[in-house]
C-alpha positions as a Markdown table, in Angstrom:
| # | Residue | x | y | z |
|---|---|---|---|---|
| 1 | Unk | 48.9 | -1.0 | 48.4 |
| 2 | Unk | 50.8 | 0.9 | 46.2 |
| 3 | Unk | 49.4 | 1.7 | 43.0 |
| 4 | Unk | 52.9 | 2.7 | 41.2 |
| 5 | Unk | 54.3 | -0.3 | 38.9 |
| 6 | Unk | 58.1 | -1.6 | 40.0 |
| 7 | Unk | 60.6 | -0.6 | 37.4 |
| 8 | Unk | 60.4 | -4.3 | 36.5 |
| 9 | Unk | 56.6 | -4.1 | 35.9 |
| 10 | Unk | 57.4 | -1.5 | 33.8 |
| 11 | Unk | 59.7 | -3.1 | 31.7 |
| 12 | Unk | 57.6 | -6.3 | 31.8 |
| 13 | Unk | 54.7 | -4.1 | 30.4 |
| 14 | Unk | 56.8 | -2.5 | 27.7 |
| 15 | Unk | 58.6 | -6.0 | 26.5 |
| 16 | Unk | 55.2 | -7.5 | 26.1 |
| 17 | Unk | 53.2 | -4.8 | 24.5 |
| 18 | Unk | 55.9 | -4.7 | 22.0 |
| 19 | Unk | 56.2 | -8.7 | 21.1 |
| 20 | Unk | 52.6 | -8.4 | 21.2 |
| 21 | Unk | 52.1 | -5.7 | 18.3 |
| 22 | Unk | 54.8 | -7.2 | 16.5 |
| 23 | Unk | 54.1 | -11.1 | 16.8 |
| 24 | Unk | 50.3 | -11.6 | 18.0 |
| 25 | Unk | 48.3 | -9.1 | 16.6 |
| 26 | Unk | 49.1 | -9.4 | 13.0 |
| 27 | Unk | 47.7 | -13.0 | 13.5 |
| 28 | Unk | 44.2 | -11.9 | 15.7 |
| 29 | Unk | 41.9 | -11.3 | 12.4 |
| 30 | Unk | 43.4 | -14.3 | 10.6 |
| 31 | Unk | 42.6 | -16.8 | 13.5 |
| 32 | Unk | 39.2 | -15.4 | 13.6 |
| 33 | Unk | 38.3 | -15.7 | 10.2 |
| 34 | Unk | 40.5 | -19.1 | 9.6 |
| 35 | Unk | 38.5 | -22.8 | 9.2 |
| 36 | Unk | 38.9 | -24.7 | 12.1 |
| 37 | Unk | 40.8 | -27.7 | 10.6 |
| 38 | Unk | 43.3 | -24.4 | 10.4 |
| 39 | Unk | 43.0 | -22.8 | 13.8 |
| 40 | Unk | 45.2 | -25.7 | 16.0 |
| 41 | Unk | 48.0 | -25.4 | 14.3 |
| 42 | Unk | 48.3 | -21.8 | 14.4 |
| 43 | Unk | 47.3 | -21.4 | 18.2 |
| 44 | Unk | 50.1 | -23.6 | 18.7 |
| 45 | Unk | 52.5 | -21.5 | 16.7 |
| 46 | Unk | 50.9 | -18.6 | 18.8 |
| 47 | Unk | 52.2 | -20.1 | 22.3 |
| 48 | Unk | 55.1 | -21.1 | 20.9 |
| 49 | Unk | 55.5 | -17.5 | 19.5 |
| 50 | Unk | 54.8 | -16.3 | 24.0 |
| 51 | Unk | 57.8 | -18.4 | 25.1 |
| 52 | Unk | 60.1 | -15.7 | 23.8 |
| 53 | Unk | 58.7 | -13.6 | 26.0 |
| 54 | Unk | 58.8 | -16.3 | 28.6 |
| 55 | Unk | 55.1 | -15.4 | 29.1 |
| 56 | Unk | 53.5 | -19.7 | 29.7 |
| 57 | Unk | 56.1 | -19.4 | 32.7 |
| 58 | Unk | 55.5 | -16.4 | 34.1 |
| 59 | Unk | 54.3 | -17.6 | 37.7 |
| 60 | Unk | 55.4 | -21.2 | 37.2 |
| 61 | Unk | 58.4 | -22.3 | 39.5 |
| 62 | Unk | 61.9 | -21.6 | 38.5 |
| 63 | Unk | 63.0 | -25.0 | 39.2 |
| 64 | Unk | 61.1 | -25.6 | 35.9 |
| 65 | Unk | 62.0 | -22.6 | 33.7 |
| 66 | Unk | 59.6 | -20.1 | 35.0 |
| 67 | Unk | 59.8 | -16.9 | 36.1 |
| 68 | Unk | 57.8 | -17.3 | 39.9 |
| 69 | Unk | 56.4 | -13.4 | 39.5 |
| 70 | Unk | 53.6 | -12.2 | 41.4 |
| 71 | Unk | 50.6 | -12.0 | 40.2 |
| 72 | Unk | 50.2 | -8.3 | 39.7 |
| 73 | Unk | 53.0 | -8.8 | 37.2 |
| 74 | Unk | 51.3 | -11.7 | 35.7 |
| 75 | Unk | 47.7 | -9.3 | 35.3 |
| 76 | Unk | 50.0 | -6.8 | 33.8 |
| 77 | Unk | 51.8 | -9.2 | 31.2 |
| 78 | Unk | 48.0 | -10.5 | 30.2 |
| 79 | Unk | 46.4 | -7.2 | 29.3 |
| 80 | Unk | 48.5 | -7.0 | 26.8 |
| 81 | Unk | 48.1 | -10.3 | 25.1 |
| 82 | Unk | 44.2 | -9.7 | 25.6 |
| 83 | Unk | 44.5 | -7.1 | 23.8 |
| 84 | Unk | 46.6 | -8.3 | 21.2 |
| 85 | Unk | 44.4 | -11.5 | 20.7 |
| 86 | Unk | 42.1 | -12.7 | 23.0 |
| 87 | Unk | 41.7 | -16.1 | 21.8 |
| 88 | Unk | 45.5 | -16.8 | 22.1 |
| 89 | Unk | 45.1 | -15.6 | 25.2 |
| 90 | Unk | 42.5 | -17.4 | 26.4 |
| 91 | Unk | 44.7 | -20.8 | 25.0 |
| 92 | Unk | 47.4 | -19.7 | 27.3 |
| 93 | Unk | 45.7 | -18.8 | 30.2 |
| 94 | Unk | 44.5 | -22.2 | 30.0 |
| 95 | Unk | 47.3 | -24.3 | 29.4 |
| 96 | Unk | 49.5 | -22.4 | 31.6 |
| 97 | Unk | 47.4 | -21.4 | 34.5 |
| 98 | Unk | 44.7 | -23.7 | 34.8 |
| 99 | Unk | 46.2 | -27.3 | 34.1 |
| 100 | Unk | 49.8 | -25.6 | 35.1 |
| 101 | Unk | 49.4 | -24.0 | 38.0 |
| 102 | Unk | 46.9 | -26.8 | 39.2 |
| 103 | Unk | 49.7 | -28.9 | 39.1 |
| 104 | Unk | 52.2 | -26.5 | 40.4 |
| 105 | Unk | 49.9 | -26.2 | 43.6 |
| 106 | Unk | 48.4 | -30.0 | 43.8 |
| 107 | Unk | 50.7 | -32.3 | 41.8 |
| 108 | Unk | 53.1 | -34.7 | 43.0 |
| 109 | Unk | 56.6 | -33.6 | 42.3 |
| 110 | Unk | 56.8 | -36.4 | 39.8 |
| 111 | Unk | 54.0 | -35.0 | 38.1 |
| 112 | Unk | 55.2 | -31.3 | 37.7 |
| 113 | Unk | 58.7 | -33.0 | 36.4 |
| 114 | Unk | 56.6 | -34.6 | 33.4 |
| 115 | Unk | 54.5 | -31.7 | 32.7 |
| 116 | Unk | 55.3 | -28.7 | 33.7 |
| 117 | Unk | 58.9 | -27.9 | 31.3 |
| 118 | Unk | 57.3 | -28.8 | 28.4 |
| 119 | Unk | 54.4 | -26.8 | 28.9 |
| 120 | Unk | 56.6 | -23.4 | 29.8 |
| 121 | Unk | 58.3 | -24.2 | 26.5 |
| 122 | Unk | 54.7 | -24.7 | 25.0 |
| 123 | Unk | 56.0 | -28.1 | 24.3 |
| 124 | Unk | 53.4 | -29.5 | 26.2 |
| 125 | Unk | 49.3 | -27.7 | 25.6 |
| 126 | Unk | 47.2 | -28.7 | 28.8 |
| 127 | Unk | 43.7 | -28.5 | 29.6 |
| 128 | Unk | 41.1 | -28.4 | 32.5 |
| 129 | Unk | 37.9 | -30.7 | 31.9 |
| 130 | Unk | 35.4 | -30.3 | 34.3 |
| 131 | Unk | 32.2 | -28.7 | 32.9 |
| 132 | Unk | 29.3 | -31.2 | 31.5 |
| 133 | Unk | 26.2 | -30.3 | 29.2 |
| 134 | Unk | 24.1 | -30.6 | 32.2 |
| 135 | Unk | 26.6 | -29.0 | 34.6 |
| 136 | Unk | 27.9 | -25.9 | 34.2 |
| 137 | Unk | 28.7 | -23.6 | 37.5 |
| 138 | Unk | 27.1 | -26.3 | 39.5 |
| 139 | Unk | 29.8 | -28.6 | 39.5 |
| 140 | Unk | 28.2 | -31.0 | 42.0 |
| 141 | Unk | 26.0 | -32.0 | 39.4 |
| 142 | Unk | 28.9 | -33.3 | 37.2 |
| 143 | Unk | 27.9 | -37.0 | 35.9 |
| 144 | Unk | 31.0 | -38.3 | 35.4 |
| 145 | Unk | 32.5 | -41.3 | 37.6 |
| 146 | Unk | 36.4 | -42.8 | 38.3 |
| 147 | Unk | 36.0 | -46.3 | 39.3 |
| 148 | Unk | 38.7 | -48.0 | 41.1 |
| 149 | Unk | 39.8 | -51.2 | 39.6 |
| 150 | Unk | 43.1 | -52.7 | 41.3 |
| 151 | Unk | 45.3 | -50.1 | 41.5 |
| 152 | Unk | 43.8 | -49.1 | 38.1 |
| 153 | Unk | 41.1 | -46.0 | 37.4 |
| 154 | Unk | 38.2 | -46.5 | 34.9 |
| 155 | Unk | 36.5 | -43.2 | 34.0 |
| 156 | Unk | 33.3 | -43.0 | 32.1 |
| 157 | Unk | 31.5 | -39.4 | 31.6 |
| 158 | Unk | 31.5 | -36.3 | 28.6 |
| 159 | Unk | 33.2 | -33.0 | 29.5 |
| 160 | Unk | 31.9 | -29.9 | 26.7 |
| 161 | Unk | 33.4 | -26.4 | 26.1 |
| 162 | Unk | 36.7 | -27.5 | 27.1 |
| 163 | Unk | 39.2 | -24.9 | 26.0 |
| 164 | Unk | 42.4 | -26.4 | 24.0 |
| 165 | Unk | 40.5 | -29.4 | 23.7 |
| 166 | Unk | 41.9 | -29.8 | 20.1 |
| 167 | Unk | 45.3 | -29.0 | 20.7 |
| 168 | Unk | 45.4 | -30.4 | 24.3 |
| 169 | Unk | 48.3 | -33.2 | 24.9 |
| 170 | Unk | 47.1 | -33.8 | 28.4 |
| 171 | Unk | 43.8 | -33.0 | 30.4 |
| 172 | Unk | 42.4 | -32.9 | 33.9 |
| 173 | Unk | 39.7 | -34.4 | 34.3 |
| 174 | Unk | 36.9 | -34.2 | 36.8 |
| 175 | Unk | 35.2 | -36.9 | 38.6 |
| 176 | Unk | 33.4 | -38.4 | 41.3 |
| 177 | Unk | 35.1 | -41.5 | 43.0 |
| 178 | Unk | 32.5 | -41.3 | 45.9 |
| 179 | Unk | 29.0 | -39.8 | 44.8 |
| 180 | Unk | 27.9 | -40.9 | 48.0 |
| 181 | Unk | 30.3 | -38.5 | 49.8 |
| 182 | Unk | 29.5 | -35.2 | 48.0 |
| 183 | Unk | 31.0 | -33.1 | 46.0 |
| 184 | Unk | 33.4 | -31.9 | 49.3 |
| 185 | Unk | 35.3 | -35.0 | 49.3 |
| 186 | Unk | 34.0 | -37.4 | 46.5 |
| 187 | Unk | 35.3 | -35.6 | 43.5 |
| 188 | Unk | 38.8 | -36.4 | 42.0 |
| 189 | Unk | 41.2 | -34.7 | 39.3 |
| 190 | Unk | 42.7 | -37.2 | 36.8 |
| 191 | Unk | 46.2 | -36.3 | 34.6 |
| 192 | Unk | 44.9 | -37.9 | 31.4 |
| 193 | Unk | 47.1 | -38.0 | 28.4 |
| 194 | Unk | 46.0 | -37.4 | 24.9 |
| 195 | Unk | 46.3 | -41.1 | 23.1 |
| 196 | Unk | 44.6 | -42.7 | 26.7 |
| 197 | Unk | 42.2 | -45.6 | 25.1 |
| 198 | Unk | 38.8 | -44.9 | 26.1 |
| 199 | Unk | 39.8 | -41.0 | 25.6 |
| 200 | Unk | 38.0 | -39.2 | 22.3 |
| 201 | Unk | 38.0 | -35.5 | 21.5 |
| 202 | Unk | 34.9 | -33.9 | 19.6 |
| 203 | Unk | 35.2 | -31.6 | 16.6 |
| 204 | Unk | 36.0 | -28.1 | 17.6 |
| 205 | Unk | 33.1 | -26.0 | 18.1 |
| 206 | Unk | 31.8 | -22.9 | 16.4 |
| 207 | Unk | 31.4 | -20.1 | 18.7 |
| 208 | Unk | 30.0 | -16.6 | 18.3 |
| 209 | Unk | 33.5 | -14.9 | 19.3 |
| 210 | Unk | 36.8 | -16.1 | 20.5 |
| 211 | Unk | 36.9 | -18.0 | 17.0 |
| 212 | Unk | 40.5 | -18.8 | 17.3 |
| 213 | Unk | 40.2 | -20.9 | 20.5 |
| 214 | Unk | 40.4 | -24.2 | 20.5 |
| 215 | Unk | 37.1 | -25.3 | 21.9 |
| 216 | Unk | 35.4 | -28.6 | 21.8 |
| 217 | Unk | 33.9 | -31.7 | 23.8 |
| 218 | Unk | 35.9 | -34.7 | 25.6 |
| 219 | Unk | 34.4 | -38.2 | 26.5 |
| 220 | Unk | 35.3 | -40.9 | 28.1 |
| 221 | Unk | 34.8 | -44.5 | 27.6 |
| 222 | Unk | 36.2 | -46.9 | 29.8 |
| 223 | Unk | 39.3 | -44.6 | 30.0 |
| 224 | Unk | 41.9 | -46.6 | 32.1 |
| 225 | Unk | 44.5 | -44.9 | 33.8 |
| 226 | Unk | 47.0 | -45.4 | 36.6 |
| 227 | Unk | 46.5 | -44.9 | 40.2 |
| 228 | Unk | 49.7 | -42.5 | 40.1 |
| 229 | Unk | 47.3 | -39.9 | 37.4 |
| 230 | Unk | 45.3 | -38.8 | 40.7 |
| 231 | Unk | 46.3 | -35.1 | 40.6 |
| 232 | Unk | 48.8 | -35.2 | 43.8 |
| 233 | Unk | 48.0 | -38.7 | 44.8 |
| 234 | Unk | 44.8 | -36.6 | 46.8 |
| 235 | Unk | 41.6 | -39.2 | 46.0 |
| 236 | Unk | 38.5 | -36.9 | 47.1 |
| 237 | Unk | 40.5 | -33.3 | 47.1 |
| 238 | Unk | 39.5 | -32.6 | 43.2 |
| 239 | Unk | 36.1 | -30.4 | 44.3 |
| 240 | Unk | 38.5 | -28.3 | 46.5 |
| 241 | Unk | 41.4 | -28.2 | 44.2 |
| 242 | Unk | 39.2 | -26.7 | 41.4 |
| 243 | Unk | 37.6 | -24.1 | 43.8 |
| 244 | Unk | 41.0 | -22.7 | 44.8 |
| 245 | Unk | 42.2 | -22.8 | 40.8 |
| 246 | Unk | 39.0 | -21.3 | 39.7 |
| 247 | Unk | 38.9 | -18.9 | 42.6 |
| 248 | Unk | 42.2 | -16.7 | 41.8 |
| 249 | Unk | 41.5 | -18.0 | 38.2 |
| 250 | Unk | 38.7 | -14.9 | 38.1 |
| 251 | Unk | 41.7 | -12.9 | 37.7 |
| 252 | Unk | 42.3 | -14.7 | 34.4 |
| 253 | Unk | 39.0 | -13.3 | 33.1 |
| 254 | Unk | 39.5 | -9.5 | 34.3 |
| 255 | Unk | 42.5 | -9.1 | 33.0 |
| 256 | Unk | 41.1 | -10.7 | 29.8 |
| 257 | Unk | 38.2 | -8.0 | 30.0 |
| 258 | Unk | 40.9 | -5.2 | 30.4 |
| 259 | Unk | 42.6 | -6.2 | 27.8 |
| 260 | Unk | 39.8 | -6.2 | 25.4 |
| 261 | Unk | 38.9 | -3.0 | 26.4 |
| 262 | Unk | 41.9 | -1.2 | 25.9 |
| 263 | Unk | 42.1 | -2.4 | 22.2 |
| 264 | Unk | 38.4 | -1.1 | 21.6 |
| 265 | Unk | 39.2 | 2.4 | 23.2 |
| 266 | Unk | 42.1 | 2.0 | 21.5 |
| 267 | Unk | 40.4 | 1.5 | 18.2 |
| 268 | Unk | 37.9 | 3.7 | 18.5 |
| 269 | Unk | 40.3 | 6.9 | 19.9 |
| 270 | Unk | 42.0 | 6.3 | 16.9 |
| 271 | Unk | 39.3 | 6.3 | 14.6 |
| 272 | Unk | 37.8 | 9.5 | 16.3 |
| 273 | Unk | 41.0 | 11.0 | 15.8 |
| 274 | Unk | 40.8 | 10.3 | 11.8 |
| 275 | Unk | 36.9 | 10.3 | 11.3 |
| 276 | Unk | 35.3 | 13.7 | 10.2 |
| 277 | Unk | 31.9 | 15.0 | 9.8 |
| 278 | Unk | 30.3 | 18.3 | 9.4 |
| 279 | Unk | 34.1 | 19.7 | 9.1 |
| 280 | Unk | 34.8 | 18.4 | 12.4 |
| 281 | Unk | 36.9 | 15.3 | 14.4 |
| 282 | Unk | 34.0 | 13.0 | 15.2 |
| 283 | Unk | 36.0 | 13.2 | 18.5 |
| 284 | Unk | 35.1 | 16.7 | 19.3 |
| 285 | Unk | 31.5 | 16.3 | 19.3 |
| 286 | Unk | 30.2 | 15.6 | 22.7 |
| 287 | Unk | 28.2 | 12.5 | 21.8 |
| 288 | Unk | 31.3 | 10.8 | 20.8 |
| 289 | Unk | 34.3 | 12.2 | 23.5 |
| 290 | Unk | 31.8 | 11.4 | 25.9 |
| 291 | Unk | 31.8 | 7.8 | 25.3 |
| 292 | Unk | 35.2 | 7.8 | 25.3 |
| 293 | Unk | 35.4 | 9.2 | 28.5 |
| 294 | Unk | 32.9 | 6.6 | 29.8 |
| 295 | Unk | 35.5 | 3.8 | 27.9 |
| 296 | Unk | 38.6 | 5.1 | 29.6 |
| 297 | Unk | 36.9 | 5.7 | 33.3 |
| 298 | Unk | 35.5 | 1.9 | 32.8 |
| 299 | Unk | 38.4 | 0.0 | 31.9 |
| 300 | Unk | 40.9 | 2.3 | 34.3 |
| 301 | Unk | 38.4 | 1.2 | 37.1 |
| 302 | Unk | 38.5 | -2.9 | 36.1 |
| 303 | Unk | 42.2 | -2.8 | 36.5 |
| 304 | Unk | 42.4 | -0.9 | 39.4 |
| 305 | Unk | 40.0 | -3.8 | 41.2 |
| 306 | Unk | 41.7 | -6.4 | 39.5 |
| 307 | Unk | 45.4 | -5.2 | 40.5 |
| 308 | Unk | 43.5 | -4.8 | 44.1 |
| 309 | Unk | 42.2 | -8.4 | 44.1 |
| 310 | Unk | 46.0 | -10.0 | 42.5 |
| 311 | Unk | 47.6 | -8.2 | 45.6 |
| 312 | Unk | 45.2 | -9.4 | 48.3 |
| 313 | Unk | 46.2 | -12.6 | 47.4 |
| 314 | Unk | 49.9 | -12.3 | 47.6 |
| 315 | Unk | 49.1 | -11.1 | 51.0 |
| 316 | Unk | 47.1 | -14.0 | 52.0 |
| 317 | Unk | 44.2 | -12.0 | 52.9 |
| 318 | Unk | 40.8 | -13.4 | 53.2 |
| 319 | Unk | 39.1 | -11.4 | 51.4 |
| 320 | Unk | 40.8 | -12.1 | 48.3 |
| 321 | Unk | 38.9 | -14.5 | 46.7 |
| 322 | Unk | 35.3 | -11.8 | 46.7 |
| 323 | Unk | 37.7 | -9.5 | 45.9 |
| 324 | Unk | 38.7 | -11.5 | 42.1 |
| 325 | Unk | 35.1 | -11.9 | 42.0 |
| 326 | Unk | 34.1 | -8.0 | 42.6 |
| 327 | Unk | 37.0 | -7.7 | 39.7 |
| 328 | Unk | 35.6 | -10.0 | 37.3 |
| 329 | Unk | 32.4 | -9.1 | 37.4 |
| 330 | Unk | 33.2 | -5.0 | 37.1 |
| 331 | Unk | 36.1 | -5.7 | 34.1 |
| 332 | Unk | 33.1 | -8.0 | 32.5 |
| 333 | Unk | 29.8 | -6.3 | 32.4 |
| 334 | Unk | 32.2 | -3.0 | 31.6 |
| 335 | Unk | 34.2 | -4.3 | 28.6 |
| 336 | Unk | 30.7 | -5.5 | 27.2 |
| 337 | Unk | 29.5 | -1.4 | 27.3 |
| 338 | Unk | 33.0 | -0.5 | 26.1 |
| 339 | Unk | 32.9 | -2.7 | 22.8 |
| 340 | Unk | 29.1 | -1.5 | 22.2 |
| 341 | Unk | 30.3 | 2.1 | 22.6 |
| 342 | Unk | 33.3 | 1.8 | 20.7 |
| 343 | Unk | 31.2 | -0.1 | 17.6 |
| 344 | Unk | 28.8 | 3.5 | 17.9 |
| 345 | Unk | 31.8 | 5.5 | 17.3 |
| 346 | Unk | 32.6 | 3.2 | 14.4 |
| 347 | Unk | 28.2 | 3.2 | 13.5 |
| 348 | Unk | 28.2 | 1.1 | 10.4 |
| 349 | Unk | 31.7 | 0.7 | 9.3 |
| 350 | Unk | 31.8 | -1.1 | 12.4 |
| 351 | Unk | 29.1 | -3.1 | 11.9 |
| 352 | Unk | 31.4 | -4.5 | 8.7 |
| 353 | Unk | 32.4 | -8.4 | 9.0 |
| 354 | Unk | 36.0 | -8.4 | 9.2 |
| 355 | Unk | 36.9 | -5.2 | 11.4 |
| 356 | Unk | 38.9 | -5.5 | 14.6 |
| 357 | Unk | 36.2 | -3.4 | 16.2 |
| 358 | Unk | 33.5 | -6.5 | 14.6 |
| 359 | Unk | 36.0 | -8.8 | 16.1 |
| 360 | Unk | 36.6 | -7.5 | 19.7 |
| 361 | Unk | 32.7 | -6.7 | 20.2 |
| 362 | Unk | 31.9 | -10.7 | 19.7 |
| 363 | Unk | 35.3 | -11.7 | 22.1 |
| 364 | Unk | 33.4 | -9.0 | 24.7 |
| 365 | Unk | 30.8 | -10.9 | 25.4 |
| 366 | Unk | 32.3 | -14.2 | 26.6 |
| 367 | Unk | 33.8 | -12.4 | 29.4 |
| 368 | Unk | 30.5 | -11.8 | 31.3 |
| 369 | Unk | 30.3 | -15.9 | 31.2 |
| 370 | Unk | 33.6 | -17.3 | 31.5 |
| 371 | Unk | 35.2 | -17.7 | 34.4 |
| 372 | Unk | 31.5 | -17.9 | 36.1 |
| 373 | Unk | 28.7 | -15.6 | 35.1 |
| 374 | Unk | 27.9 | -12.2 | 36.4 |
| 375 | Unk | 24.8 | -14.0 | 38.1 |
| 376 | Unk | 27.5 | -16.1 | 39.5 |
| 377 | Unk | 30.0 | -13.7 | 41.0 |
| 378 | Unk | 26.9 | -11.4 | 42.8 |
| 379 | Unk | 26.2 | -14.6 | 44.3 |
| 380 | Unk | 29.6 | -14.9 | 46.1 |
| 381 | Unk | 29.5 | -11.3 | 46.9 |
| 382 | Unk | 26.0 | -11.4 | 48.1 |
| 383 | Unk | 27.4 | -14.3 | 50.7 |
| 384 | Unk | 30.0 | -12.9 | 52.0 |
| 385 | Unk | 28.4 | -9.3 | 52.8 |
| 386 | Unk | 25.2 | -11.0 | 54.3 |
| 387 | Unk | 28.2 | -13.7 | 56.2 |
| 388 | Unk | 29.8 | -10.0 | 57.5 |
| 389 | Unk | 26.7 | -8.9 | 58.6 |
| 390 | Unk | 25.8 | -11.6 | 60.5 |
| 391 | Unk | 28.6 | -10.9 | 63.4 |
């Protein structure tokens, strides 16, 4: 692998970086702080903002208005809407990677002609429904059912902490259509459209950070839809469909933990810089240039996995999918010692509600969860070095 950026990358890097400063970031503390009645309607103004940066179609097929890049290009672009607002990009990530890309890879071409323009143009928000209150990683244990009626579907079951719930125009939904047959081949994706009778969306939720998402609960009632809404006309693929979405989506969450990062050493370089005590830089005391040290080191490490894991994909290599998970789980645990070391550079005026620093220290600590838990992604590892050993 070569670890130098393309001049494209470059230029990708610097275009987005600067629409970012200019265009997202002003927006981060007002989504945070903002009522939820509030919040929708400027996340959508927030995607719509990305599509001048073509970012919601950056690996989305041309055919459709996207760009097709690799994903190294695509963790590069990220960072830098992390880092301008995490929430916003946690909307995009899900509208345009995990209901797009779903259907880029599994949907019938009819399906990615009604869906997949609009939502490159942020016409169009998705959303991926699959965890329940009572199943979270374990998505066997998902209580919702599809049954068939005539060439008709009838789905009954609750989805929670569904991202872009509020703002969603379209869902995928997961369900079993066979209990009987497991989770390998009884579980289904639906396409369900906002307006579906039978189809109710909670109130968003308050969370502790990532304020500005759009998170809330789905149910299902007697939701009818069409036998042409199964996600690529594959009854009994959904369990194996999600595993492959969620698999490179772990990239999603490193690159969300990189980003984060770099705006807390950011933050906290610059208020080193500025802050003095006992006639000196705060900066030039060892107690302090030490964390920063530790804050760089970290966060140069995440990406360096993370760019390691996007390009063991594009070349189809096995070990990709531990790889996004020895990425995610790194960029994680590191960005949640970066934003506690960057809030003891900023000691109390850190502690202040209302600071970036405030801000990005609560969006930290999602990233240890999302995506799968730590717990979760030593599990995987754990497997496949004790599965290496056995041979």
């Amino acid at each position: 692998m070569d670890y130098e950026l393309t001049k494209d990358q470059k230029e990708l890097q610097e275009e987005v970086a600067r629409f970012c400063r200019e265009e997202i970031a002003p927006r981060a503390r007002l989504l945070d702080e903002s009522p939820k009645d509030k919040v929708g309607g400027m996340l959508r103004e927030n995607l719509k903002k990305l599509t001048k940066i073509d970012y919601l179609g950056l690996g989305l097929d041309t055919r459709y208005g996207g760009k097709g890049l690799d994903l190294i290009s695509q963790c590069i672009a990220s960072e830098e809407v992390a880092k301008a607002c995490a929430s916003t990009f946690l909307s995009a990530w899900s509208s345009a990677y995990l209901f797009g890309a779903m259907l880029q890879l599994f949907g019938t071409n009819l399906q990615r002609d009604k869906y997949l323009s609009g939502l490159i143009k942020a016409d169009i928000v998705g959303a991926l429904a699959y965890t329940e209150p009572d199943a979270g990683v374990d998505i066997a244990g998902i209580n919702t059912i599809a049954d068939k009626k005539g060439d008709k579907w009838v789905i009954n079951g609750t989805k929670d902490l569904v991202t872009n719930a509020s703002i969603a125009d379209v869902f995928l939904v997961l369900a079993y259509t066979d209990r009987d047959a497991g989770d390998g081949s009884g579980m289904t994706l639906f396409i369900v459209d906002k307006g579906t009778k039978g189809l109710s969306i909670g109130s968003p939720i308050e969370t502790m950070g990532l304020r500005g998402a759009s998170i809330a609960g789905i149910s299902l009632d007697n939701c009818e839809i069409s036998d042409d809404s199964v996600l690529g006309g594959d009854v009994g693929k959904g369990f194996n469909q999600l595993e492959r979405i969620l698999e490179v989506g772990r990239l999603g969450m490193a690159t969300m933990s990189i980003g984060i990062g770099t705006a807390c050493m950011d933050n906290a370089t610059q208020y080193a810089k500025g802050r003095k005590a006992f006639g000196r830089q705060i900066g030039k005391f060892q107690e302090v240039g030490f964390k920063l040290a530790d804050m760089f080191t970290y966060n140069d490490l995440g990406r360096m996995l993370t760019y390691k894991a996007a390009w063991s994909f594009e070349q189809g290599e096995k070990e990709a999918g531990v790889l996004a998970s020895c990425a995610k789980l790194f960029a994680s645990e590191a960005v949640t010692n970066i934003a506690n070391w960057a809030l003891q550079v900023f000691a109390g005026h850190g502690y202040v509600k209302g600071t970036d620093i405030e801000r990005l220290y609560r969006d930290a600590r999602f990233c240890e969860i999302g995506g799968g838990t730590s717990e979760m992604q030593r599990s995987i590892i754990a497997n496949d070095v004790l599965d290496e050993f056995l041979h």
